[in-house]
C-alpha positions in Angstrom: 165.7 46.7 -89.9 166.9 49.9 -90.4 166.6 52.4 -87.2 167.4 56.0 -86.9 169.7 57.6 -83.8 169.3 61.0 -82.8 172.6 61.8 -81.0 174.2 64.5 -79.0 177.6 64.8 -77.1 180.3 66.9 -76.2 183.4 66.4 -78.3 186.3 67.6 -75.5 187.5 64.2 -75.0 187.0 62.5 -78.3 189.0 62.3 -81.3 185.9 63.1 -83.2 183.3 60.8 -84.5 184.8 58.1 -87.2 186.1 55.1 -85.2 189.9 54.5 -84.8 191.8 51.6 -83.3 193.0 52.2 -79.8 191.0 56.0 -79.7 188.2 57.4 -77.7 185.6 58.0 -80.4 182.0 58.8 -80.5 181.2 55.9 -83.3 183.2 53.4 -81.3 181.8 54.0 -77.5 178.1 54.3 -79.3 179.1 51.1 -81.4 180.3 49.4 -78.1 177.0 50.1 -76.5 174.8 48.8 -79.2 177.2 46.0 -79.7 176.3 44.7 -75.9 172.3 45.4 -76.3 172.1 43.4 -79.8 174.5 40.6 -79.0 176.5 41.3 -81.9 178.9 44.0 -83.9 176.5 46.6 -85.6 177.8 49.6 -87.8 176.2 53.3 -87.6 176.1 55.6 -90.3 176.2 59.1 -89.5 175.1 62.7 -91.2 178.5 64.5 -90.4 181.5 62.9 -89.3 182.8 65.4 -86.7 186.5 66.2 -86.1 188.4 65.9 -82.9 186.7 68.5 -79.9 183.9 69.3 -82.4 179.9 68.9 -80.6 176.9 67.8 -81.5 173.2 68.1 -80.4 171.6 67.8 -83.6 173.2 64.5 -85.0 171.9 61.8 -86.7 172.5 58.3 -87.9 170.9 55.0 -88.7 172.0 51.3 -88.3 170.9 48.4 -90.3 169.9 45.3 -87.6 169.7 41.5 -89.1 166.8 39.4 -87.9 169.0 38.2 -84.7 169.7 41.7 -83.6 166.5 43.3 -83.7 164.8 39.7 -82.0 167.2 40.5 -79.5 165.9 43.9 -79.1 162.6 42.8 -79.3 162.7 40.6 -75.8 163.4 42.1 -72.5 164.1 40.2 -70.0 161.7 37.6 -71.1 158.9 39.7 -72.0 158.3 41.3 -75.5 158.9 45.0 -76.3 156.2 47.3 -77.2 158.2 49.2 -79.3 161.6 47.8 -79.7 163.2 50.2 -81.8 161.9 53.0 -79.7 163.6 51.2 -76.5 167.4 51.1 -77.7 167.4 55.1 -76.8 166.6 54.1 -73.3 169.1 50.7 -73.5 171.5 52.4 -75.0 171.9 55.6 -72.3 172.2 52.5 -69.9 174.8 51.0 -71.3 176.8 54.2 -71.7 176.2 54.9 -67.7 175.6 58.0 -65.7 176.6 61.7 -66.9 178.3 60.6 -70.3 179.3 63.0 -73.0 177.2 61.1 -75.1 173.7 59.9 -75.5 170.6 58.8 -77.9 168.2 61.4 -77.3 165.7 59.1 -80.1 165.7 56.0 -81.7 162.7 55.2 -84.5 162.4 52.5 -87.4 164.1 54.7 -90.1 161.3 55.6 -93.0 162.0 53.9 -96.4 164.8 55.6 -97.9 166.1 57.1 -95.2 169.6 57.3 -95.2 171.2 59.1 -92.6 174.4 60.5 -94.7 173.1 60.5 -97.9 169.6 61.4 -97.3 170.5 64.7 -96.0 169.4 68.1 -97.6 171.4 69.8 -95.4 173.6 70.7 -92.2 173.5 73.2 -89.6 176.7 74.3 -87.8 177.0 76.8 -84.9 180.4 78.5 -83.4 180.4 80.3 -80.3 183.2 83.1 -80.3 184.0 85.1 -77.0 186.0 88.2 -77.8 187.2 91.0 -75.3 183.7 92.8 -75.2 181.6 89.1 -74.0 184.4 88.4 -71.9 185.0 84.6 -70.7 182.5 82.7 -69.1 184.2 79.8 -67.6 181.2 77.3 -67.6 181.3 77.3 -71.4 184.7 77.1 -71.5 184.3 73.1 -73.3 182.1 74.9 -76.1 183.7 78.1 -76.8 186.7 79.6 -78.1 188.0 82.8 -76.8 189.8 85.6 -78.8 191.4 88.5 -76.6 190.6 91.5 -78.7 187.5 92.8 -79.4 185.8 92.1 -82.8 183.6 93.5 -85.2 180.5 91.4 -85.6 178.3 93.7 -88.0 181.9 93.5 -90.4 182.2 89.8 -90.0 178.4 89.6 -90.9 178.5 90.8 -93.9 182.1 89.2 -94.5 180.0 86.1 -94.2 176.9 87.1 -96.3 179.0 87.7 -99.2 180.3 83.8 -99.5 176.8 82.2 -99.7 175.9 80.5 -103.0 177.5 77.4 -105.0 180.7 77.9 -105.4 184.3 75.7 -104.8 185.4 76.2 -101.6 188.6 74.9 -101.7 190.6 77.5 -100.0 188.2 76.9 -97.0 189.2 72.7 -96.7 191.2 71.1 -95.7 192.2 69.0 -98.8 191.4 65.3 -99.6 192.6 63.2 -102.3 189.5 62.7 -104.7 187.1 64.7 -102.6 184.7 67.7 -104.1 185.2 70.6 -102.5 182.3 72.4 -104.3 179.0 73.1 -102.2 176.2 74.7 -101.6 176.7 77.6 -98.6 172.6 77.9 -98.3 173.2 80.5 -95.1 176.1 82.1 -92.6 175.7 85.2 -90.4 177.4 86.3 -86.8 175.3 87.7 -83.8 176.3 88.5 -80.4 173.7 86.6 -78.1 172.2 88.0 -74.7 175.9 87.7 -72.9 177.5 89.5 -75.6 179.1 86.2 -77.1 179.7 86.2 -81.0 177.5 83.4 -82.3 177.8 82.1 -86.5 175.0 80.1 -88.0 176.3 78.5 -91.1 173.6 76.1 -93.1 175.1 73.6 -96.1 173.9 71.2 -98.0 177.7 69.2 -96.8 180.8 70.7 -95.5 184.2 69.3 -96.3 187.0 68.9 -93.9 187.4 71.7 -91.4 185.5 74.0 -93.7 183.3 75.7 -91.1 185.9 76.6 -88.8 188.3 78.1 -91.7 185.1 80.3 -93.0 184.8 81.2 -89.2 188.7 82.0 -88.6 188.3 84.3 -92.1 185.1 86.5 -90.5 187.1 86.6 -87.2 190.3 87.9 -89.3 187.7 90.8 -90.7 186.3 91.5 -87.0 190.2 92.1 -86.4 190.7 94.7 -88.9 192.9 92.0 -90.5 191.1 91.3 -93.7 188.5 93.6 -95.7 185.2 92.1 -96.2 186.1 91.7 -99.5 189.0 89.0 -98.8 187.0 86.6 -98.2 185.6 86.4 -101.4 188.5 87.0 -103.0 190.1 84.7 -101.4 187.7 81.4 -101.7 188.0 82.4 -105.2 192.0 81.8 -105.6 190.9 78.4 -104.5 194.5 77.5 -102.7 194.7 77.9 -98.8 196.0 80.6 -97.4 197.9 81.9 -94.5 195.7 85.3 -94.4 193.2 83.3 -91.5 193.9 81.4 -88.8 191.5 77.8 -88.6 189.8 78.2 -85.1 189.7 75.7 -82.7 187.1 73.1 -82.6 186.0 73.9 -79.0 183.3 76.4 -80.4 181.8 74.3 -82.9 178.6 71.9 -82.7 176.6 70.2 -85.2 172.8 71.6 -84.1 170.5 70.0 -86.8 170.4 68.2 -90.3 167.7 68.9 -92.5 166.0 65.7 -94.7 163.3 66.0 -96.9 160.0 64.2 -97.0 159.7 60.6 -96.8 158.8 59.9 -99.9 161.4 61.8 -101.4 164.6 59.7 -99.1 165.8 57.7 -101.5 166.0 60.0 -104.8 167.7 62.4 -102.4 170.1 59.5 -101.3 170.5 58.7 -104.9 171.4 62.2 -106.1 173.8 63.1 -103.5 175.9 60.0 -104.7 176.5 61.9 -107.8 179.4 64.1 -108.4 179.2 67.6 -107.8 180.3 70.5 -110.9 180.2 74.0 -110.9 178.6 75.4 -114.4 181.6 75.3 -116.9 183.5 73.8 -114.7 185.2 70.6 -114.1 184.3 67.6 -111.6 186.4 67.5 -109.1 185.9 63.5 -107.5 183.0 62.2 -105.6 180.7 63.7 -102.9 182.7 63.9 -99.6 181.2 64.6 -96.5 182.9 66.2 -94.3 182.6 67.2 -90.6 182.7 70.7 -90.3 
């Protein structure tokens, strides 16, 4: 039985999502959980694997229950469930205990096809920015990174406008043996919200290793006066990385939503986004690698 999690936590004191021997990680303390309310180890399968200190209120993933599990799931003390898949949200924020930085907001028998990595159409990321015009708000200090001078945000949005499209994004990643660094940048703008705070919305279809927070540190270099809009361009298409950005932290970054399309459409989505990925004319550069932002 296949079930889908919808997950959200705050990354400060993990070393991001993918499980690690002898670290604090959001797969292994979820993992742990579900381990105790099944009887058994389970595995989950999530849409982005986030790095160390990166958020999420928007993440998904599934795990695949044998008949033992999900019997076990279906009987509560004694009594059957009404909807047993349904429960292991509410089981599972018991097991992790009161005020954790992680929960299951939603747990559902996963549609046919459903796939929580490779299923995806797409990614949503969103970076909060504090420059010397917002100021610093201390009770956001776990989810925002702070730059003393003032920036520039109608520069940096336009810096960012001018890299959406296909294209190889390898000066933007963090590199990984076999891994594509071709995708699809679907959108990415910068706007100060009501407290003056630089917010970036940046959409993917997948995002390869620290990708989102080296696009961000390029448009913050722009809002410094230390790149031209132009750079940016120019230099995603040199495809090396560069010293001409700083990577920002991973304090300002959560994963807000993944996008999947209809049901009956799951698996052939699944299916294609096990391909490779080419640019036209160009060569394949290894297999589909997501990344986490």
């Amino acid at each position: 039985m296949r079930i889908r999690l919808d997950i959200a936590y705050d990354g400060t004191h993990f070393r991001g999502w993918a499980k690690q021997p002898g670290l604090r990680t959001v797969q292994g303390t979820l993992e742990d959980a579900l381990t105790r309310i099944v009887g058994s180890d389970a595995q989950l399968v999530v849409a982005g694997r986030t790095d160390a200190g990166v958020h999420a209120s928007g993440q998904v993933a599934h795990v695949d229950l044998d008949d033992a599990q999900y019997a076990r799931l279906q009987s509560r003390h004694g009594r059957a469930a009404d909807d047993p898949a349904g429960s292991l949200a509410h089981r599972m924020r018991g097991a992790l205990g009161a005020y954790p930085d992680v929960t299951v907001r939603r747990t559902a028998i996963a549609a046919e096809g459903f796939d929580a990595r490779f299923s995806a159409v797409w990614r949503r990321y969103r970076y909060r920015l504090a420059d010397a015009t917002s100021g610093y708000d201390p009770m956001r200090r776990h989810d925002t990174t702070a730059i003393k001078s003032a920036l520039d945000e109608q520069a940096m949005d336009a810096a960012a406008r001018t890299l959406i499209g296909l294209h190889d994004f390898a000066a933007y990643c963090k590199p990984r043996e076999e891994a594509t660094t071709i995708r699809t940048l679907l959108d990415y703008r910068w706007m100060r919200d009501d407290h003056g705070v630089l917010i970036a919305e940046v959409k993917a279809d997948a995002f390869c290793h620290s990708m989102v927070r080296a696009l961000v540190g390029a448009c913050a270099a722009v809002g410094e006066g230390r790149l031209e809009v132009a750079d940016v361009v120019r230099l995603r298409d040199e495809l090396t990385r560069t010293s001409a950005f700083k990577v920002l932290a991973a304090r300002g970054l959560s994963l807000t939503e993944v996008g999947y399309p209809a049901d009956e459409l799951l698996a052939s989505r699944a299916e294609q986004t096990r391909g490779r990925r080419s640019l036209p004319s160009d060569r394949l550069r290894g297999p589909d690698d997501e990344g986490d932002g």
